[in-house]
TORFIMAR-749357 format. One line per 5 residues: their letters; for each residue x, y, z of C-alpha. Coordinates in Angstrom, 2 decimals, decimal comma, always signed. Example, Ala and Ser with C-alpha at 12.3 -4.5 7.8 and 13.67 -1.06 7.14 Angstrom:
BEGIN
as = +12,30 -4,50 +7,80 ~ +13,67 -1,06 +7,14
This chain:
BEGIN
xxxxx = +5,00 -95,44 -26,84 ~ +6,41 -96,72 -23,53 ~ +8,85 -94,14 -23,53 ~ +6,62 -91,46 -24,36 ~ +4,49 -91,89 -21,65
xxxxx = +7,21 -92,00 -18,86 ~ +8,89 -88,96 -20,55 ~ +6,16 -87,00 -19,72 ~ +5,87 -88,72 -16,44 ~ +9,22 -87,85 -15,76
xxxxx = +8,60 -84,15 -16,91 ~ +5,60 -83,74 -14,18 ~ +7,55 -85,22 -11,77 ~ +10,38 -82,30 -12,65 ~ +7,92 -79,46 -12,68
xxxxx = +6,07 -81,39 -9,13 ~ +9,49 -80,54 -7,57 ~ +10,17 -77,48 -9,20 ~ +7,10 -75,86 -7,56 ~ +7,95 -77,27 -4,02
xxxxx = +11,63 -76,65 -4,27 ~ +12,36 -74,40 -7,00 ~ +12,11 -70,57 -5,96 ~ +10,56 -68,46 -8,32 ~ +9,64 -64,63 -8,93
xxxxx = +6,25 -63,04 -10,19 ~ +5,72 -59,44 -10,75 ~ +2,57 -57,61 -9,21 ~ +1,27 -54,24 -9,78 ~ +0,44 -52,66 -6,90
xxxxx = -0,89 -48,85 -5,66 ~ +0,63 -46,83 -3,02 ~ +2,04 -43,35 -2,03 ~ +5,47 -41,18 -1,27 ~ +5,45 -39,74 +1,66
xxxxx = +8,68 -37,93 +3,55 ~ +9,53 -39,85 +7,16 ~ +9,80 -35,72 +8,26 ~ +6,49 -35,40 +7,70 ~ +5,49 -32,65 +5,06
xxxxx = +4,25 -28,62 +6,19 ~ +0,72 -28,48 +6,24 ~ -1,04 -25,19 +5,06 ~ -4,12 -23,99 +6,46 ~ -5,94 -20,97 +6,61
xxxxx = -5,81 -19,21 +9,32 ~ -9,29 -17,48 +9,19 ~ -12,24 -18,02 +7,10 ~ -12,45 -16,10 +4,15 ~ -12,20 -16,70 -0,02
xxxxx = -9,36 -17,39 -1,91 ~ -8,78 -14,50 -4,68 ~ -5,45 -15,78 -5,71 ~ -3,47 -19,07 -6,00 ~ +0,33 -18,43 -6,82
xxxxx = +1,81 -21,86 -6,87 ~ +0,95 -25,47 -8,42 ~ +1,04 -28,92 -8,01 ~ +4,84 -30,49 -8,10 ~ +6,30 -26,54 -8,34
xxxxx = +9,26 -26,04 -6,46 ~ +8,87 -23,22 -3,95 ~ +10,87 -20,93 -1,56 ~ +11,12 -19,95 +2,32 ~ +8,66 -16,90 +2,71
xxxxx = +6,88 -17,04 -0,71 ~ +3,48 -16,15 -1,32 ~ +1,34 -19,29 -2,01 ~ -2,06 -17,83 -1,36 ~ -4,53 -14,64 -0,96
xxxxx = -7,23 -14,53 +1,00 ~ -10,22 -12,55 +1,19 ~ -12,08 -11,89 +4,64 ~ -15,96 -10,31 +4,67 ~ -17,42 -8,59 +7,31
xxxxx = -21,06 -8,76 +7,03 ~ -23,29 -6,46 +9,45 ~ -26,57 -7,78 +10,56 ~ -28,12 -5,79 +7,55 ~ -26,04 -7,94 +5,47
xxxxx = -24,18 -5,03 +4,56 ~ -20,18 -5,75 +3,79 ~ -18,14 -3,59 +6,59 ~ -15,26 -3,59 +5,31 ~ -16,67 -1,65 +1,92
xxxxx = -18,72 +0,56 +3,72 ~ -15,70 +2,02 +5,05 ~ -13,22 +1,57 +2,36 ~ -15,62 +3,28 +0,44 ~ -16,40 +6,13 +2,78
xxxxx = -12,68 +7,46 +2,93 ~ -12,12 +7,29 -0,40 ~ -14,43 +9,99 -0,66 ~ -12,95 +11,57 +2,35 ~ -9,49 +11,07 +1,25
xxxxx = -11,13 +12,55 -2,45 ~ -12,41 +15,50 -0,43 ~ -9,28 +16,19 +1,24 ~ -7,30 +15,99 -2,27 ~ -9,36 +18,82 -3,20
xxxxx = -8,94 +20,89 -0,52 ~ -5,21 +20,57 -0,83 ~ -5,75 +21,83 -4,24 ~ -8,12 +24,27 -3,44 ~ -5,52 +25,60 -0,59
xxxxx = -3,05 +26,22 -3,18 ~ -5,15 +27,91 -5,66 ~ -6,41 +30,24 -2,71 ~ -3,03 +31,18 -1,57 ~ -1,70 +32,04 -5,18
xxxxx = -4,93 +34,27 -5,77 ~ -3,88 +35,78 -2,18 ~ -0,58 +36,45 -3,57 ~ -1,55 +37,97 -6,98 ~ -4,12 +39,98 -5,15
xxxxx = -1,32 +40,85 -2,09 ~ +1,16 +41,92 -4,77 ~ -1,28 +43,94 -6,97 ~ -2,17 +45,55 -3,92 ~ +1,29 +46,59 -2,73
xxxxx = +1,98 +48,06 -6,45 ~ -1,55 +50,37 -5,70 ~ +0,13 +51,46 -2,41 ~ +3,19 +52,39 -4,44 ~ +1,61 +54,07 -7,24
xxxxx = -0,67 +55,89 -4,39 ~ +2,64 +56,77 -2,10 ~ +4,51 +58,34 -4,95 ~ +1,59 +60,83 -5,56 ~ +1,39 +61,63 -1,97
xxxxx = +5,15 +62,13 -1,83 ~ +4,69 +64,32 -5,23 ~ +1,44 +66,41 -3,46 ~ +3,63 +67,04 -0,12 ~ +6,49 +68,45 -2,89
xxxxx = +3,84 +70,48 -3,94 ~ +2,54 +71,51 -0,84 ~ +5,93 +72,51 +0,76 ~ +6,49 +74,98 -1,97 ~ +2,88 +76,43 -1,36
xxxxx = +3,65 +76,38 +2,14 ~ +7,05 +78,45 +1,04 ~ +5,44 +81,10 -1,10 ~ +2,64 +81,54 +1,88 ~ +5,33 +81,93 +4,59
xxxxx = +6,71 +84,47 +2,50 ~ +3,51 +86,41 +2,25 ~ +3,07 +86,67 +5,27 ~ +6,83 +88,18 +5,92 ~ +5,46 +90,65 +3,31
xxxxx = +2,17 +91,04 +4,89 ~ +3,84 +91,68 +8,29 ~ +6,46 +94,44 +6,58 ~ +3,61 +96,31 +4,74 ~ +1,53 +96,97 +8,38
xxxxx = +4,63 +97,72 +9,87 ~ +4,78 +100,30 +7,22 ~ +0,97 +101,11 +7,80 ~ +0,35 +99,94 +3,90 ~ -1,28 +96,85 +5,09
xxxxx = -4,35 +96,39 +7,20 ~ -3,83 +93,92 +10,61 ~ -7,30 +91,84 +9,16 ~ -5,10 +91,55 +5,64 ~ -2,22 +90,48 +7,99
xxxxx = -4,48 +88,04 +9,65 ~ -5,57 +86,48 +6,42 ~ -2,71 +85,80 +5,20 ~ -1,58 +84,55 +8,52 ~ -4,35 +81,97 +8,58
xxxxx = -3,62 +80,48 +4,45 ~ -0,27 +79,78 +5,99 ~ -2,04 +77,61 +9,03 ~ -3,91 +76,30 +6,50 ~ -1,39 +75,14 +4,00
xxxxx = +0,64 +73,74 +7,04 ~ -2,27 +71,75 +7,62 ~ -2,85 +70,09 +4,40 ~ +1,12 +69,35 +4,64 ~ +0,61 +68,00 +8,11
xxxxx = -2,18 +65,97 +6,37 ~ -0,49 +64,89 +3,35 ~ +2,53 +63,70 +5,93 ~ -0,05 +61,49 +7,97 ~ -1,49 +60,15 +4,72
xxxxx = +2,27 +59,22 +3,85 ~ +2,51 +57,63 +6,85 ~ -0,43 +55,65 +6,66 ~ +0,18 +53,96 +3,35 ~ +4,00 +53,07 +4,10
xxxxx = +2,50 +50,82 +6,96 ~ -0,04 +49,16 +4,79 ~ +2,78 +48,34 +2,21 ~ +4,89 +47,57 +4,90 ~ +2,17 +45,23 +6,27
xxxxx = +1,34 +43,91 +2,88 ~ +4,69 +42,86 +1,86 ~ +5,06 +41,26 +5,51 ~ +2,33 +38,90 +4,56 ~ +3,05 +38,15 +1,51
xxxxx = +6,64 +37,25 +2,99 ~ +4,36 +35,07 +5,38 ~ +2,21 +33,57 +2,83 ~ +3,72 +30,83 +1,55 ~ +4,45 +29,97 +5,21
xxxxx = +0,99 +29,96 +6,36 ~ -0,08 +28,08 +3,02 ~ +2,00 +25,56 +4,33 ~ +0,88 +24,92 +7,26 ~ -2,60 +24,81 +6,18
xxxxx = -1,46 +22,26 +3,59 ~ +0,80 +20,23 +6,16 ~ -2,41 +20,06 +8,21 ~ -4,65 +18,39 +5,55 ~ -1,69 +16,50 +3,92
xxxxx = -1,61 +14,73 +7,60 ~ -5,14 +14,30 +7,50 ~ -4,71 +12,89 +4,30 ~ -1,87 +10,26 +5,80 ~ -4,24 +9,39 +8,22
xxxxx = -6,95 +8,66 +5,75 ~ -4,73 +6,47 +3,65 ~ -3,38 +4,39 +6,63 ~ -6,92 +3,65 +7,82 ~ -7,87 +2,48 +4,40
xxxxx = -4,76 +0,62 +4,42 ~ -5,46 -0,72 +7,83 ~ -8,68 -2,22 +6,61 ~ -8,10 -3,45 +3,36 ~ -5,06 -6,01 +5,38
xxxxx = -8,06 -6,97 +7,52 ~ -10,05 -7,94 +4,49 ~ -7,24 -9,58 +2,63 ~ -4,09 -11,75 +4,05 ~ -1,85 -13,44 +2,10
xxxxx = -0,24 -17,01 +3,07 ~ +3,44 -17,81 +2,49 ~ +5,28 -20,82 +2,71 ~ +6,77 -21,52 +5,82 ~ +9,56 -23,77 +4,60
xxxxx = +11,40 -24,36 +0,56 ~ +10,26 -27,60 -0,60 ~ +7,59 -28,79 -3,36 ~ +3,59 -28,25 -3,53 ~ +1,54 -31,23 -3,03
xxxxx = -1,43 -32,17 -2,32 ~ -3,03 -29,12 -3,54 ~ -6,29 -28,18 -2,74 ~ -7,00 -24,18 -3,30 ~ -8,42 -23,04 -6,20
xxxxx = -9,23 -19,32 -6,67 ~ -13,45 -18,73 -6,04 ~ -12,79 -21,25 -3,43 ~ -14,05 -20,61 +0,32 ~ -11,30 -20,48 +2,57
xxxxx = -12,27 -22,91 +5,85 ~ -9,53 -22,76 +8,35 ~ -10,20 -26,97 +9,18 ~ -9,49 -27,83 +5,29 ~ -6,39 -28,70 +4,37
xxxxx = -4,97 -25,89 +1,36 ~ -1,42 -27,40 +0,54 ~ +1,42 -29,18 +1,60 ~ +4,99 -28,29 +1,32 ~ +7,17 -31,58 +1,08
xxxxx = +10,86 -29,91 +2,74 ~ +13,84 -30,23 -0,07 ~ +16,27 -33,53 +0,45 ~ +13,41 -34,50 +1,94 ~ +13,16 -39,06 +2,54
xxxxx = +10,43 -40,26 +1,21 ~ +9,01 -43,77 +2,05 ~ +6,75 -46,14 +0,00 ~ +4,10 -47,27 +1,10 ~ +2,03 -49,48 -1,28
xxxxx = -1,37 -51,31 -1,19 ~ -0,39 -55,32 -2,23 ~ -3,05 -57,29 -3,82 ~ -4,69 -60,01 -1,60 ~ -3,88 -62,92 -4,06
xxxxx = -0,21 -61,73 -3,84 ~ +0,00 -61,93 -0,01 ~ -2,40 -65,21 +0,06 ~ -0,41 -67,42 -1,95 ~ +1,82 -68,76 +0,52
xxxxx = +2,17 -68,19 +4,01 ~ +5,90 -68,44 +3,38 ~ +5,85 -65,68 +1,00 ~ +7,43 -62,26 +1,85 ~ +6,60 -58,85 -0,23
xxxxx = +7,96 -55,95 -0,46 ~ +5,72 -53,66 +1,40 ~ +7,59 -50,39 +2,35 ~ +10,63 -49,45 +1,17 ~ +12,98 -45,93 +1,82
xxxxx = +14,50 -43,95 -0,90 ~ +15,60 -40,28 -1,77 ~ +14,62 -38,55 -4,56 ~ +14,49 -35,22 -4,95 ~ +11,45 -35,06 -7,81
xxxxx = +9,43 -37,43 -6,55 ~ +5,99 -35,79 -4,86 ~ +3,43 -37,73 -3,01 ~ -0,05 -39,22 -4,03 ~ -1,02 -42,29 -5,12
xxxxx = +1,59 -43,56 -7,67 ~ +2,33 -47,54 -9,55 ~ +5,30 -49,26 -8,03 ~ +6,41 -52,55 -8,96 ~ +7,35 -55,72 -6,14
xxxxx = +8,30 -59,28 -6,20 ~ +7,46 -62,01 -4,03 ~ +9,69 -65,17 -3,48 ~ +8,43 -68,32 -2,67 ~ +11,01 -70,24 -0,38
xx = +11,67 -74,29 -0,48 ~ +9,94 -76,39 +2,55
């Protein structure tokens, strides 16, 4: 019995000095964070506005220059009208207008050309009976100069009166002047063809031009519509490779240029622990010493709150 009793004496006497001598180890659980001793890039937007698209996530590995967000801007009037879709809206229907009459240009200038080139064929058609009646007329004009040749034999003669002379004398004047006319008739139609086939020869130039005109008209159209959509939309891109963290935008969501959208932790970036200790694990002992920060690399880590394990070691007096 004796020796029972100082056994176990003995054995809190051992675990008395154990505890003020003896060093010993207990695990905690404790809370904390990764962050990079570089700091991380912080992504804001620039103006206000709402975000329509969201291209990256949370832990995704991104590059230099990539497109992380889109971001619509409004302009309201005082109306409470949107400017921006007032005038988008506007030149589409001018730039729909002008489309048309780029189309209507071109059919106009072929109906110009089928009506140009029917014309010229009239002209020909009318040209070669012309050239056929002045045919015609030269041989009248032959058999009347030779009448009066007989005309003026006969008086000579005195078988031929000088008013029968005279007659026939005048149907030659005559037929010389339906010749003469016939000629200037000639004439008249072989400039209008010649005209006629110098504008259609011009045609398609002119139709060009025209075209040209509205086609820059058009380009100006398209760059203002252009200009205004990039005023009512911007796009944010990453200003250095890394990983997404911390990330805030979500599409539908307004766009406040003092809220923080994403950060971008650089690649082979350091990252340092720092962790939140329980109170009973720094209260124990005055002599006790904890793990609080610590430095390590790794490349797949991303910051937040994460669980980290640490030891505390109680030293002898």
């Amino acid at each position: 019995m004796k020796v029972t009793v100082w056994f176990l004496i003995g054995v809190v006497i051992v675990l008395v000095a154990f505890l003020f001598a003896a060093q010993y180890a207990r695990k905690e659980t404790a809370l904390g964070y990764l962050t990079p001793t570089t700091g991380t890039a912080k992504i804001f937007a620039p103006r206000r506005g709402t975000i329509k698209e969201v291209f990256v996530a949370e832990g995704e590995v991104v590059g230099e220059g990539q497109t992380l967000l889109t971001i619509e801007t409004d302009q309201i009037a005082a109306d409470g009208m949107d400017v921006n879709a007032n005038q988008l809206e506007t030149l589409a229907l001018q730039k729909n207008l002008i489309g048309k009459n780029v189309k209507a240009e071109q059919e106009r200038t072929n109906s110009e050309r089928e009506r140009l080139t029917a014309a010229g064929r009239g002209l020909e058609n009318e040209i070669s009976q012309v050239q056929a009646q002045i045919k015609l007329q030269r041989e009248r004009l032959q058999v009347a100069e030779g009448d009066l040749a007989t005309a003026d034999q006969l008086k000579a003669k005195g078988f031929m009166t000088a008013v029968e002379q005279r007659r026939r004398q005048v149907a030659l004047l005559e037929q010389r002047q339906v010749l003469s006319n016939l000629n200037q008739q000639l004439a008249a139609k072989q400039n209008q063809l010649t005209e006629m086939r110098f504008s259609l020869r011009q045609l398609p130039t002119l139709m060009e031009q025209k075209v040209q005109s509205l086609r820059n008209d058009l380009a100006t159209t398209e760059q203002r519509i252009a200009e205004i959509k990039g005023r009512g939309a911007y796009v944010i891109r990453a200003p250095t490779a890394g990983r997404v963290s911390t990330m805030q935008a979500t599409v539908g969501q307004s766009a406040d240029p003092q809220r923080l959208q994403l950060e971008i932790i650089p690649e082979d970036a350091t990252l340092r622990a720092e962790l939140f200790l329980p109170a009973r694990a720094i209260a124990s002992s005055r002599r006790a010493s904890a793990c609080a920060s610590c430095t390590m690399r790794s490349p797949t880590s991303t910051s937040g709150p994460t669980t980290v394990g640490w030891s505390m070691f109680r030293r002898p007096s």
